[in-house]
C-alpha positions as CSV (number, residue, x, y, z in Angstrom):
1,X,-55.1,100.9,-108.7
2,X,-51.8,99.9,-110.3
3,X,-49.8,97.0,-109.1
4,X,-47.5,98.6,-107.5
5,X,-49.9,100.5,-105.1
6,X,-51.6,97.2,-104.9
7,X,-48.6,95.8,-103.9
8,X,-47.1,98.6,-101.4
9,X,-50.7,98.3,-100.0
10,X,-50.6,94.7,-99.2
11,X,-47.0,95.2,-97.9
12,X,-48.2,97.2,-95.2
13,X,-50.8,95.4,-94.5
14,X,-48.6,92.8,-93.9
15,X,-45.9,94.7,-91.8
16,X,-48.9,96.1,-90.0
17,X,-50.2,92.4,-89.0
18,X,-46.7,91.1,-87.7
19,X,-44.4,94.3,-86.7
20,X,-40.3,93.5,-86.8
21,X,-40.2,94.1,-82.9
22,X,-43.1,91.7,-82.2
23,X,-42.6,88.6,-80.4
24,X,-46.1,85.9,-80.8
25,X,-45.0,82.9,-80.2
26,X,-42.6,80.5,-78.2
27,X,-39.2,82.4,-78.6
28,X,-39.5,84.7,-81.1
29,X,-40.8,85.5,-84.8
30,X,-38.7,82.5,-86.1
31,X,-39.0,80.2,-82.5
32,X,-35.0,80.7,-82.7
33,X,-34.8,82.8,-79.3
34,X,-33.6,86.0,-81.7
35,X,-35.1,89.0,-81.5
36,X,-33.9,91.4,-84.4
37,X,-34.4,94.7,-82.3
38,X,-31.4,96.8,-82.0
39,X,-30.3,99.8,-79.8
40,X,-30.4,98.1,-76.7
41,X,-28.5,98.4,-73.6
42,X,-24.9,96.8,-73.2
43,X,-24.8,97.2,-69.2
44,X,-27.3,97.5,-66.3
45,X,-26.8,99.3,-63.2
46,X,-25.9,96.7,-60.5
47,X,-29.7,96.6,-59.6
48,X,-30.4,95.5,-63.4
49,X,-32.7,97.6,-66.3
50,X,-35.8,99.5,-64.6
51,X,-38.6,97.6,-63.9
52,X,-41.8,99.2,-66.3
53,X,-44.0,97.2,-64.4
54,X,-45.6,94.2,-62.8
55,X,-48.1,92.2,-62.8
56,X,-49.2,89.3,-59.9
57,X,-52.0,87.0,-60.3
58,X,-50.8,84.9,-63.4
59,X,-51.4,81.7,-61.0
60,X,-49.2,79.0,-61.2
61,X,-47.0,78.1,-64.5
62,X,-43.7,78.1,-66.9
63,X,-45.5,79.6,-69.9
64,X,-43.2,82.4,-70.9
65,X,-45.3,85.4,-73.0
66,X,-46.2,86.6,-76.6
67,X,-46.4,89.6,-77.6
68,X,-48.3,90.6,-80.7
69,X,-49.0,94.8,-81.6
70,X,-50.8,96.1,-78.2
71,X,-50.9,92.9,-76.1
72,X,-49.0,90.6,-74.1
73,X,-50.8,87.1,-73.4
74,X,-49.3,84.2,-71.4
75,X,-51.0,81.3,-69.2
76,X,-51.7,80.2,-65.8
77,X,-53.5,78.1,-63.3
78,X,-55.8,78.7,-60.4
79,X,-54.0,76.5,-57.4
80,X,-57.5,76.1,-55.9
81,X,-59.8,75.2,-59.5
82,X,-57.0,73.8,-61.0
83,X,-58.4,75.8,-63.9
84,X,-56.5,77.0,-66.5
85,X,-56.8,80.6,-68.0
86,X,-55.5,83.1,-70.7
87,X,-54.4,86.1,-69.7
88,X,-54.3,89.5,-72.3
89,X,-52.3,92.4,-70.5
90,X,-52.1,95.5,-72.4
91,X,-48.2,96.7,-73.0
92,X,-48.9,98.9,-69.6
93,X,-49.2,95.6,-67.7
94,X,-53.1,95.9,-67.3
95,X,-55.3,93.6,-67.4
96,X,-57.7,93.5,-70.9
97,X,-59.6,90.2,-70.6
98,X,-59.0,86.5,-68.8
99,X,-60.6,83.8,-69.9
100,X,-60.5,80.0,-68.8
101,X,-59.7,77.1,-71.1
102,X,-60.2,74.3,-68.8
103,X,-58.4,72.4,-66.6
104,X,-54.6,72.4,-66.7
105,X,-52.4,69.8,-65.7
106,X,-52.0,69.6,-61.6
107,X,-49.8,66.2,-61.1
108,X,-46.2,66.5,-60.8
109,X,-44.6,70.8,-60.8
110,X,-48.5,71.6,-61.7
111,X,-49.3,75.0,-63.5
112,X,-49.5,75.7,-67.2
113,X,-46.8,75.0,-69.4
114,X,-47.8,76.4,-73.3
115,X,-46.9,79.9,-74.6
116,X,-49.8,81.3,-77.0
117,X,-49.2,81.0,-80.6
118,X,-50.6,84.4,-81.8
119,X,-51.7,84.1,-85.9
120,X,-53.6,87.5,-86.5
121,X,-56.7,87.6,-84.8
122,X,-56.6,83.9,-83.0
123,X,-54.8,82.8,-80.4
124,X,-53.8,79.0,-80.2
125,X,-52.5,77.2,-77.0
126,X,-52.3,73.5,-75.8
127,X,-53.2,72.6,-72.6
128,X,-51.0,70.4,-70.3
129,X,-54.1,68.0,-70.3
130,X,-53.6,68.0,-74.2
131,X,-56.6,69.7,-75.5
132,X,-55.5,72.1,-78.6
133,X,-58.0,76.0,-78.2
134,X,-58.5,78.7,-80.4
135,X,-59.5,81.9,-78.9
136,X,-60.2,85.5,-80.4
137,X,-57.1,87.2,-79.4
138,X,-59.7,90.6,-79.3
139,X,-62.0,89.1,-76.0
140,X,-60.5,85.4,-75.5
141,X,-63.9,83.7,-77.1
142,X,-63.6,80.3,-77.5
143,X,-63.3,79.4,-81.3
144,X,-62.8,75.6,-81.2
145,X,-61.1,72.8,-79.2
146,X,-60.2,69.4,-79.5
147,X,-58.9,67.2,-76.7
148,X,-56.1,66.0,-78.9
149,X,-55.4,62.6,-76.8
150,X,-59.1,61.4,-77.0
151,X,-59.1,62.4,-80.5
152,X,-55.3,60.4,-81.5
153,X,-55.6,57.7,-79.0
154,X,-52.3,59.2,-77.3
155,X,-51.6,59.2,-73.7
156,X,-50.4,62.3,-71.3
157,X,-46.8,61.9,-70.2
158,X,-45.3,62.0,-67.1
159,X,-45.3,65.9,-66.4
160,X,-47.9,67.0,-68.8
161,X,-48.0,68.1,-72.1
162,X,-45.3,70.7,-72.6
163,X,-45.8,72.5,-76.0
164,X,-46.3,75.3,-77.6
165,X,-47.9,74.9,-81.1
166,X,-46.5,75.8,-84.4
167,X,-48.4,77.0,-87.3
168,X,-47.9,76.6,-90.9
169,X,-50.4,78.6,-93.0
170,X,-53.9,77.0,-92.2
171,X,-52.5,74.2,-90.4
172,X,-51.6,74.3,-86.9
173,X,-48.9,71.9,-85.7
174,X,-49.7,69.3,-82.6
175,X,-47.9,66.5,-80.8
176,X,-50.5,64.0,-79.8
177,X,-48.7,60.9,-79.9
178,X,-51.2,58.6,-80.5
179,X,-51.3,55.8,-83.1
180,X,-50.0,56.7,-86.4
181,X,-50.6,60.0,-84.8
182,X,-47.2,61.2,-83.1
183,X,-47.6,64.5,-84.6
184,X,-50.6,65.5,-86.3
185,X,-52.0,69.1,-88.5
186,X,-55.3,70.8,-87.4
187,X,-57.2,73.4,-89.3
188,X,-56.2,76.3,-87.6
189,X,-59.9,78.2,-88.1
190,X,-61.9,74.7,-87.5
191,X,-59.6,72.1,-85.7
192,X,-60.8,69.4,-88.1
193,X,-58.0,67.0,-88.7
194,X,-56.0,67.7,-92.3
195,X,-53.2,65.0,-91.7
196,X,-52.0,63.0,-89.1
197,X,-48.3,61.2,-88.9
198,X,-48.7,57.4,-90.5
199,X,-46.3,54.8,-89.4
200,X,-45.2,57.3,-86.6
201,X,-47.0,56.1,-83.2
202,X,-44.2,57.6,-80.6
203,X,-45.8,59.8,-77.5
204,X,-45.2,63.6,-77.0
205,X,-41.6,64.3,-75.4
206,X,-42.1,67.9,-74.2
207,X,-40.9,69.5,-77.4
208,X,-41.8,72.2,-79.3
209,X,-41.7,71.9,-83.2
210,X,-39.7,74.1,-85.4
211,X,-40.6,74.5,-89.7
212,X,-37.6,74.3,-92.1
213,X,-37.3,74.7,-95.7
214,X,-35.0,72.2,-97.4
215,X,-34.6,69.9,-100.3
216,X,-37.8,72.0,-101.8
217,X,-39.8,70.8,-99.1
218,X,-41.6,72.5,-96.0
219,X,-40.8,70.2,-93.1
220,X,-41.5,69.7,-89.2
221,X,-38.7,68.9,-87.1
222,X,-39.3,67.9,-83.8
223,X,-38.3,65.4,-81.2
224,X,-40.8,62.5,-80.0
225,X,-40.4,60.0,-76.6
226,X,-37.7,58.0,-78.7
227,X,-36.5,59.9,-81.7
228,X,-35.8,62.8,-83.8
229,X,-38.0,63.0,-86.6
230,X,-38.7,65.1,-89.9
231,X,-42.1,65.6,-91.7
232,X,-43.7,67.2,-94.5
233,X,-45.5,69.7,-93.9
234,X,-47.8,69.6,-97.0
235,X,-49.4,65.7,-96.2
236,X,-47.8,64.6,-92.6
237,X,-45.6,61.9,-94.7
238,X,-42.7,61.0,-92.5
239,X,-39.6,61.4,-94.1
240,X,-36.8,60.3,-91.7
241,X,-36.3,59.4,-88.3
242,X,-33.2,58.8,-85.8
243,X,-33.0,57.3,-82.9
244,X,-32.6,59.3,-79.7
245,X,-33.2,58.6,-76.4
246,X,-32.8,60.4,-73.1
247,X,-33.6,59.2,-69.2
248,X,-37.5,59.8,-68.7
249,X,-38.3,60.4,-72.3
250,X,-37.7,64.3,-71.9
251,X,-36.8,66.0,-75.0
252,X,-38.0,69.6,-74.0
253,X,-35.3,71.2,-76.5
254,X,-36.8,72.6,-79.9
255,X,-34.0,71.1,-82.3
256,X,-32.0,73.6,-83.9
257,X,-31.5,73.7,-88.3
258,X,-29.1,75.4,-90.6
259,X,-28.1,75.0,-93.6
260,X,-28.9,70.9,-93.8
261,X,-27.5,70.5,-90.6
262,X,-29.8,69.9,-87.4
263,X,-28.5,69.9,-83.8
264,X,-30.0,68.5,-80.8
265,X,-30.0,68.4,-77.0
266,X,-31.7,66.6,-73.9
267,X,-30.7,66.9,-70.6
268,X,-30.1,63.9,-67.8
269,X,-26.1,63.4,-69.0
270,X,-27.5,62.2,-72.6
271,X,-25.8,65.3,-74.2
272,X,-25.9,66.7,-78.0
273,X,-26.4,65.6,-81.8
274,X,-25.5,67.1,-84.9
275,X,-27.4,65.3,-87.9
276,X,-27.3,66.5,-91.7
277,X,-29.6,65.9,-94.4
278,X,-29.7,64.6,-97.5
279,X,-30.4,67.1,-100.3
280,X,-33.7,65.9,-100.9
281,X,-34.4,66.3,-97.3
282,X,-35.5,62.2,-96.8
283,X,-32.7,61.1,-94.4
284,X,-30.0,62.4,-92.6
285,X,-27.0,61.0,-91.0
286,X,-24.8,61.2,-87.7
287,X,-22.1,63.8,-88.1
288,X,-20.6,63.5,-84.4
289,X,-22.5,62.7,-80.9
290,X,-21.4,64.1,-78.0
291,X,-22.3,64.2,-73.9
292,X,-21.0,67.0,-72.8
293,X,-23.7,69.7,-73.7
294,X,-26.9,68.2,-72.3
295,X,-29.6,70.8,-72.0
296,X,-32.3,69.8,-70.1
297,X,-35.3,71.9,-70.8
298,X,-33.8,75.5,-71.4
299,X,-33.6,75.8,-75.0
300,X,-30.0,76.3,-77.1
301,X,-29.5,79.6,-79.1
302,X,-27.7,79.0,-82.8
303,X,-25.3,82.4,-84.1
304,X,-23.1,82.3,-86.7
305,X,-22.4,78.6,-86.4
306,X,-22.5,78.3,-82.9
307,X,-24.6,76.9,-80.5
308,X,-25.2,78.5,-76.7
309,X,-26.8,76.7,-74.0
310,X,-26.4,75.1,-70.6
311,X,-25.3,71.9,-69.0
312,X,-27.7,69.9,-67.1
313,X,-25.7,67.0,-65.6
314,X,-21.9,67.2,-67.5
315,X,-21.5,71.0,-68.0
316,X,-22.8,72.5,-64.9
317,X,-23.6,75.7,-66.5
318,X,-23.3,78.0,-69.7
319,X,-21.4,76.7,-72.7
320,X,-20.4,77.2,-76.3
321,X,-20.2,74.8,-78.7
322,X,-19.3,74.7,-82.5
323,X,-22.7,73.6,-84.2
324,X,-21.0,71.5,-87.3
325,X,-17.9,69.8,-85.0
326,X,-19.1,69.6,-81.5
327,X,-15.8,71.4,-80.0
328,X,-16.9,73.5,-76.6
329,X,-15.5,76.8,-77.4
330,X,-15.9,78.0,-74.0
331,X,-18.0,77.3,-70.2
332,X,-18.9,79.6,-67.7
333,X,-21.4,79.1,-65.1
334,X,-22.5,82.3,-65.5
335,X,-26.1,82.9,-63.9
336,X,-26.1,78.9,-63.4
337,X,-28.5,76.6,-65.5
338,X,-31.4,78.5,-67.5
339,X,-32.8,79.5,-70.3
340,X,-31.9,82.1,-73.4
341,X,-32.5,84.4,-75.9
342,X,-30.7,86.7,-78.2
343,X,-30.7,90.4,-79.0
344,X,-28.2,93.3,-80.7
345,X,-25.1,91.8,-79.6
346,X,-25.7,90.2,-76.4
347,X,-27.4,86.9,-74.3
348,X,-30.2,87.2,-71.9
349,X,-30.1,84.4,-70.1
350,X,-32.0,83.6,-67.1
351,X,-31.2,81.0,-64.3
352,X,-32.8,79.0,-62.2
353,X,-31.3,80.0,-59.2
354,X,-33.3,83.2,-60.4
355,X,-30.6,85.6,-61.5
356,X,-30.5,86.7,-65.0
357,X,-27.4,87.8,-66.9
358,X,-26.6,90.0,-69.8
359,X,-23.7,88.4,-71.8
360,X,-21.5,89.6,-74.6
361,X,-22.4,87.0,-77.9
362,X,-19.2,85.9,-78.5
363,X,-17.6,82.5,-79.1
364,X,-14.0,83.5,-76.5
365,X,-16.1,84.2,-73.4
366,X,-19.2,84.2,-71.6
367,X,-18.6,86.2,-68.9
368,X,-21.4,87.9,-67.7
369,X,-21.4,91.9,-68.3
370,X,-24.2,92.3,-65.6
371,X,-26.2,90.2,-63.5
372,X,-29.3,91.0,-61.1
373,X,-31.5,88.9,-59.2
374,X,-35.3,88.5,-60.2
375,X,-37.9,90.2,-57.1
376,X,-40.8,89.1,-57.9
377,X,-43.0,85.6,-58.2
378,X,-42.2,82.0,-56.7
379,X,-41.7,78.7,-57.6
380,X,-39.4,77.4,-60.4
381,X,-37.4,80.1,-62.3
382,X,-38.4,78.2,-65.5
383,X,-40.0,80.1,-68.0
384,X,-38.1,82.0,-71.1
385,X,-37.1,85.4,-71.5
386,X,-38.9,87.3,-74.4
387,X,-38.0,90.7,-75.7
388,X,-40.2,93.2,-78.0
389,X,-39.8,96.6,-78.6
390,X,-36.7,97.8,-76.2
391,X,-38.7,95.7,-73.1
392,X,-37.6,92.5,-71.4
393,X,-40.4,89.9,-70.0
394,X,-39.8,88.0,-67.5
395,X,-42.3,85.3,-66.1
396,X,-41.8,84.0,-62.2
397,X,-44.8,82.0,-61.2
398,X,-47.5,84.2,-60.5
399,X,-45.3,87.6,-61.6
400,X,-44.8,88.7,-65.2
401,X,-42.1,91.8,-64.9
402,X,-41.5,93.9,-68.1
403,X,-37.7,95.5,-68.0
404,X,-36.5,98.5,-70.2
405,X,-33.4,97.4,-71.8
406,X,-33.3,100.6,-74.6
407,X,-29.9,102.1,-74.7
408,X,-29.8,105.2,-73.1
């Protein structure tokens, strides 16, 4: 075989493994919140997009989906067991296999909180009880665990461990926070420990890590109980952190990079940061702190050098802010507080109050184009939207609803 047919061959291997319109982990391909589909719908009829289907008996939780080829997979928890389980739903909404992966967290707004991380043919979540599982994404068998806070010496925080994990290559990405342990890399076929974070003891602070590229390095960004902080990806050396702290230790925000500059967010009035690093990536430094924009556990959305999110306790809804200066663009309050995501042209975002709104991506309004109100579930309106292949998915408690948002 010549190269080049070697090459096509493992090209479409590839594509074949992780399609364009997928979506397998916490917000998206790139955990931005983007999806790169296009052809979508600019309006819905005053009822909103045409429900596809539903499905009830998810239990109780916040874990928004993944979707990887044929199968959507989220998590929930039994209210009586207090059991937590994966859940594999062919893209029909039926049900291909359940399995339990032990007991979730049950103190303070119980349910599960993790999105499965889909790599392939595993399946990676962490439970609010801290214990890191890798199932066969083809029958949910148990691969490994490790109970992460035994294992670190970390404790559980005050509403459970809240995130979803990140992998790089054969490491998967955890947030411990135990001793010298804040953040720590698993092998992602074994769970045997490859590094863990010296000289960084912090605990977990609901946040879910993102992986940049800069200064030639592979790095972790991610925000502990006290601080910002960036690591190498390659040994768990930590190269910088800043300061940052927020009422309850709640950083639920994955921070936000571009181009050397990072931005963050946590709600309960503390407001927004924009840091930038140094070109070898080992420090950074305050370019301008703000408390207007504090998002509280809703994620931000970055597009072309802005950032979109909502208020928590300043701004009391949507906003728009300029990612390098701080300057709000715009406010709106919209659909009320909630989370986001991105797609052809225009913001999904979903509120708490349980409307969700279609709005026009642009940085002179956000006036909602169309806004209806979500039927199905109960409890908290708090999980993400996620979007693959023309069809919106919408978690509500014990309801998962898929929407068809294709252009017509």
């Amino acid at each position: 075989m010549s190269r080049i047919m070697f090459a096509a061959c493992v090209a479409l291997v590839v594509t074949a493994a992780v399609r364009a319109d997928d979506w397998p982990q916490f917000r998206g391909n790139n955990r931005d919140g983007h999806s790169s589909e296009t052809g979508l719908a600019k309006k819905w009829p005053d009822s909103g997009p045409e429900m596809k289907w539903s499905f009830e008996g998810l239990g109780k939780g916040y874990a928004s989906v993944a979707i990887a080829g044929k199968h959507v997979y989220t998590t929930g928890m039994d209210d009586k067991t207090k059991m937590g389980y994966v859940f594999c739903l062919d893209l029909s909404g039926k049900e291909v296999w359940k399995k339990s992966y032990g007991p979730e967290w049950s103190g303070g707004y119980p349910g599960s909180r993790c999105t499965p991380t889909i790599d392939g043919d595993y399946l990676y979540l962490m439970s609010g009880q801290g214990k890191a599982v890798c199932l066969k994404t083809k029958d949910g068998a148990k691969v490994w665990e490790v109970d992460t806070l035994k294992q670190f010496g970390g404790s559980n925080i005050s509403w459970g461990i809240s995130e979803s994990l990140l992998i790089d290559g054969n490491k998967l990405i955890c947030t411990p926070g135990g001793k010298d342990a804040s953040v720590v890399a698993l092998d992602k076929k074994t769970g045997k420990t490859i590094w863990t974070s010296k000289g960084l003891s912090e605990s977990s602070g609901y946040c879910s890590p993102i992986m940049v590229k800069h200064g030639g390095k592979d790095m972790i960004i991610t925000l502990t109980a006290k601080s910002i902080v960036g690591i190498e990806a390659k040994d768990g050396k930590v190269l910088w952190k800043y300061s940052y702290s927020t009422a309850y230790d709640v950083h639920a925000v994955s921070p936000v990079y571009d181009n050397g500059y990072i931005f963050a967010s946590s709600g309960y009035g503390t407001g927004s940061v924009c840091l930038k690093l140094n070109d070898k990536g080992t420090s950074v430094e305050e370019v301008w702190k703000s408390s207007q924009l504090d998002v509280h556990h809703g994620g931000v959305l970055l597009l072309d050098g802005n950032v979109y999110g909502t208020g928590h306790k300043n701004i009391k809804g949507w906003a728009c802010i300029d990612m390098k200066t701080g300057k709000v663009k715009w406010e709106n309050n919209g659909v009320g507080k909630g989370s986001i995501a991105y797609a052809d042209g225009m913001l999904y975002c979903y509120g708490k109050n349980g409307k969700f709104g279609l709005v026009k991506a642009s940085d002179k309004g956000g006036e909602p184009v169309s806004v209806f109100k979500i039927s199905k579930g109960s409890g908290e309106h708090w999980a993400h939207p996620a979007i693959s292949d023309g069809v919106l998915y919408v978690r509500h408690g014990d309801a998962l609803m898929a929407f068809d948002i294709k252009g017509k």
